[in-house]
C-alpha positions as CSV (number, residue, x, y, z in Angstrom):
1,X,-30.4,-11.4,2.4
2,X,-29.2,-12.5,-0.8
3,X,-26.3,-14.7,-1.0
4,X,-24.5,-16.1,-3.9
5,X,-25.5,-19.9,-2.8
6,X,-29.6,-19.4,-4.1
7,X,-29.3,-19.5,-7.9
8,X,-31.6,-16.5,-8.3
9,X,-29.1,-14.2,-7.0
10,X,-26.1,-15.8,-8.1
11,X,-27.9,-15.4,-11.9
12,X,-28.8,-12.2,-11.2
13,X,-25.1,-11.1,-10.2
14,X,-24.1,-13.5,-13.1
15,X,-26.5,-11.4,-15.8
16,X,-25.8,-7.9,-14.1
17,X,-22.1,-8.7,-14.9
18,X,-22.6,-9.9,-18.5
19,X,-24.1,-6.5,-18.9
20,X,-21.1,-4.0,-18.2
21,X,-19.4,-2.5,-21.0
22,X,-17.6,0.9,-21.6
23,X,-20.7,2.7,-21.8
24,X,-21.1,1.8,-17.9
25,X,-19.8,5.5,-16.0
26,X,-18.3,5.0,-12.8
27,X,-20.8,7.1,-9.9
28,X,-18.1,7.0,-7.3
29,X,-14.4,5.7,-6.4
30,X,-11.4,5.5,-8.3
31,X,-11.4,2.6,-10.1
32,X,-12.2,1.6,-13.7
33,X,-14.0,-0.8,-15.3
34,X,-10.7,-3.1,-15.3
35,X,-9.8,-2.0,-12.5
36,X,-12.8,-3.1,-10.6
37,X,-13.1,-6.6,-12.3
38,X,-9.4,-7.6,-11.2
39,X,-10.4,-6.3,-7.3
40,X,-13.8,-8.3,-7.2
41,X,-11.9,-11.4,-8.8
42,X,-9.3,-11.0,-6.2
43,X,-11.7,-11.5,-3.4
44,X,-12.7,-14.6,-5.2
45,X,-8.8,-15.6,-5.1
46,X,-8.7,-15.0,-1.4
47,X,-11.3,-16.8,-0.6
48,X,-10.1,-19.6,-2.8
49,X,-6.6,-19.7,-1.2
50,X,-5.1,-18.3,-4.0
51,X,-4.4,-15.0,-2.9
52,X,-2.6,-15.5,0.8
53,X,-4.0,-12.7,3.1
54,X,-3.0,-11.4,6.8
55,X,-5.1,-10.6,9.4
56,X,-6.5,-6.7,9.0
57,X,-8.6,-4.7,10.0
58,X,-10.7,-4.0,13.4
59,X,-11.2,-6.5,15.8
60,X,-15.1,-5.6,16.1
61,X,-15.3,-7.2,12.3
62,X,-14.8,-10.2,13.5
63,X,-18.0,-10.3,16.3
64,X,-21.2,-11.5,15.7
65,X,-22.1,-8.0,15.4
66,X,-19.2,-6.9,13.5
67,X,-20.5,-9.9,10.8
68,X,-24.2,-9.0,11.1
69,X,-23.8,-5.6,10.3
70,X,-21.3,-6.1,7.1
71,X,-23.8,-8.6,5.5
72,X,-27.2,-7.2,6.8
73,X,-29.5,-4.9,3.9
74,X,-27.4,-1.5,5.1
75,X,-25.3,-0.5,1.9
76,X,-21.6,0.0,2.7
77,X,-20.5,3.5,2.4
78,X,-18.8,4.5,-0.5
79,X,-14.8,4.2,0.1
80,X,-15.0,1.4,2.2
81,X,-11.8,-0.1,3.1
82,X,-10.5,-3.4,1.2
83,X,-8.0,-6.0,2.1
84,X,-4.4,-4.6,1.0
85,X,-4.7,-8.1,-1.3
86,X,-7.4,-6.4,-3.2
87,X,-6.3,-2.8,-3.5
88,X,-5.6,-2.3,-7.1
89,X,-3.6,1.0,-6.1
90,X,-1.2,-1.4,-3.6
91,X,-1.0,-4.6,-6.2
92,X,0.6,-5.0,-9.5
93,X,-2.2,-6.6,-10.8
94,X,-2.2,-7.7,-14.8
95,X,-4.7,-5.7,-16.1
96,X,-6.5,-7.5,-19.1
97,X,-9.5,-6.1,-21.8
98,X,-12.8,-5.8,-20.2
99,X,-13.9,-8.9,-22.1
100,X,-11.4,-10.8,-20.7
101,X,-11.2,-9.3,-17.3
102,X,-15.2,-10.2,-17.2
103,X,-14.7,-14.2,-17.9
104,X,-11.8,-14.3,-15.2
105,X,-14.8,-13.0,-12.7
106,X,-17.5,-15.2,-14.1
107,X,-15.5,-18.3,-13.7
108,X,-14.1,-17.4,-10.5
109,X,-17.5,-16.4,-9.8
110,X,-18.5,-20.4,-10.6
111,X,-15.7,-21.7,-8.4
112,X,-16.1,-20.0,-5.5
113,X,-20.1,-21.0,-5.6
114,X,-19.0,-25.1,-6.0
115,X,-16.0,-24.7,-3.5
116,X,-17.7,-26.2,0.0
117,X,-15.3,-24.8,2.3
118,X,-13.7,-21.2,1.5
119,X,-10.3,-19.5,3.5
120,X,-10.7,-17.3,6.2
121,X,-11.6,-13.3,5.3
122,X,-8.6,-10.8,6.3
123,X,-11.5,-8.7,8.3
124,X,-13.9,-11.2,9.3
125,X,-11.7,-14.2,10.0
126,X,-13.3,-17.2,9.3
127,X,-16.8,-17.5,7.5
128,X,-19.4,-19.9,6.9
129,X,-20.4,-21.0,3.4
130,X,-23.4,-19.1,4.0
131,X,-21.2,-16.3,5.1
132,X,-18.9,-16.4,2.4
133,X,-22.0,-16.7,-0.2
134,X,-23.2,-13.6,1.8
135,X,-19.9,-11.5,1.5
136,X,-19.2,-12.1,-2.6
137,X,-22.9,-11.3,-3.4
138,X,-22.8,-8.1,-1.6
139,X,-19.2,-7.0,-2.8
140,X,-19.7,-7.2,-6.5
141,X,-23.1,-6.2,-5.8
142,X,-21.9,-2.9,-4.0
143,X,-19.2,-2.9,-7.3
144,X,-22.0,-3.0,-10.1
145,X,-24.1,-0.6,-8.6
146,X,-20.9,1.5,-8.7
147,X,-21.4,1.3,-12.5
148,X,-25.0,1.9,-12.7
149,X,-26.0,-1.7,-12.8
């Protein structure tokens, strides 16, 4: 399972994000291109600390098996549910060019990778490193492929 920890697939997520533009059509979901930039970035901030998050979601997400089968190979559905701190519909989030909306996720990208020990997950509750590394690669990953990439 990849996992943002191994530098091949933090490169590859790195790369496959440097590669979205406006020519990128979104297959499924709501969201823009901005739109999804500022809700992947904001998992980054939760995990950071700088987003504070409540408990949420089923208690079975927070089991061994709840965990296993969130970050096993199985794709998530499409309109899977997100934290309320990262619903760009329930937020007032600042909304910046794609450009700029793509650094903000790169860097926060960087941090959360160098950051040893990361806050608890609204759903999951606390997480490992490896967890954690686990969780981001398969979000923005589930995200890109969103946009075709």
């Amino acid at each position: 399972m990849k996992n943002i920890n191994e530098s091949s697939a933090y490169e590859e997520i790195v790369n496959r994000v440097k590669l979205l533009s406006t020519a990128n059509i979104r297959q499924w979901g709501k969201m823009d291109l901005q739109q999804m930039f500022v809700h992947c970035t904001s998992q980054l901030k939760m995990a950071l600390g700088e987003i504070t998050t409540t408990s949420q979601g089923s208690f079975m997400m927070r089991t061994t098996l709840g965990k296993w089968i969130a970050f096993s190979n199985i794709p998530w559905p499409k309109g899977t549910n997100t934290p309320n701190e990262m619903n760009v519909n329930k937020n007032s989030f600042k909304i910046a060019d794609i450009e700029n909306e793509k650094k903000e996720l790169l860097a926060y990208l960087a941090h959360a990778k160098s950051t040893p020990q990361l806050m608890p997950h609204p759903f999951f509750g606390s997480l490992t490193q490896k967890e954690w590394g686990r969780l981001i690669y398969k979000h923005i990953d589930h995200h890109l492929k969103q946009f075709s990439q």
